[in-house]
N, C-alpha and C positions, 0 to 999 in steps of 0.2 A: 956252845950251841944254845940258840936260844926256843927257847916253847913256849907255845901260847895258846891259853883252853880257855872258854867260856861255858858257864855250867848256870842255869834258872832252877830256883824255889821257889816255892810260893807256902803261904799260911794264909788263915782266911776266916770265914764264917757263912755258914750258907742262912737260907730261909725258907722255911721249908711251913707245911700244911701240916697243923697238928693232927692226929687220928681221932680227939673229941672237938673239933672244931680252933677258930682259930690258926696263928699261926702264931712261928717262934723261931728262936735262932740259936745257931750249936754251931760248935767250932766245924771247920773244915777240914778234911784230911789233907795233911800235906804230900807236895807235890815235885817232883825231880824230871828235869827234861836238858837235852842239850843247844833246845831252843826256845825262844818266849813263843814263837807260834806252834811247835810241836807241844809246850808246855797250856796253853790256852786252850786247846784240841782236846786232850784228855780232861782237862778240866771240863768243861763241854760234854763230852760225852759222858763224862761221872754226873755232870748235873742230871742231864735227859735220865741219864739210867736208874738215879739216885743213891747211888756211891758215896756221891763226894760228900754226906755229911758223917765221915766216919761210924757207920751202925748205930746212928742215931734211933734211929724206924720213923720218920715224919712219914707219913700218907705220902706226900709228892713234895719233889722239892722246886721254889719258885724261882731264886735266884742265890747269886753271890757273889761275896766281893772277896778278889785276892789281893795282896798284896806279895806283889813279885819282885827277888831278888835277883840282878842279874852278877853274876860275880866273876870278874876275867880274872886269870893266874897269867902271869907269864916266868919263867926260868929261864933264867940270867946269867950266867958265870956261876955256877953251882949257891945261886940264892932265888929265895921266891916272894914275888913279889905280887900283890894281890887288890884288886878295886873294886869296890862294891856299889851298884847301882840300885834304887830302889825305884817300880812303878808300883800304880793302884788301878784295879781292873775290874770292872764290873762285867758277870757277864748272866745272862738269863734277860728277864724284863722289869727290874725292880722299877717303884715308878719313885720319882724325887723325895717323896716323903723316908721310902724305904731307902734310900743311898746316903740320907743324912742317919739315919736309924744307924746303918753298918758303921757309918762313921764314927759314930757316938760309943760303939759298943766295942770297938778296938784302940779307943784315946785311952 
């Protein structure tokens, strides 16, 4: 019998409003969903809330970029077999300067 799951990550970096002025950037809480849209949702709404910089404490957070893993399994004849896809997802309103910035700071 054969099976087959699709499972999203993500890791990331937010950007967030320092509390003396300023801003700055901290890693992202990572992130587990059964979908890249259920997975972008909660990321979303951890941004608005400001969640998703792992208890950093910024003032407010501006934006962030994930980087999402989509990973299919399938079982096979009692073996498993596994693919891994990678996207990169911006989400909040960083403006071009900041989207090279995130870049720069996960290379």
């Amino acid at each position: 019998m054969n099976k087959f799951m699709k499972k999203y990550k993500s890791r990331g970096v937010v950007l967030g409003n320092l509390w003396q002025g300023g801003r700055g950037f901290y890693p992202a809480e990572g992130l587990e969903a059964k979908t890249k849209a259920e997975l972008l949702k909660k990321a979303k709404e951890m941004l608005k809330s400001g969640a998703l910089d792992s208890g950093m404490g910024f003032d407010g957070l501006n934006s962030a970029y994930l980087m999402i893993e989509e990973i299919e399994t399938i079982k096979k004849n009692g073996k498993e077999y596994k693919n891994n896809n990678f996207f990169d997802e911006f989400i909040g309103k960083p403006s071009e300067e900041e989207k090279k910035q995130f870049i720069n700071i996960t290379l």
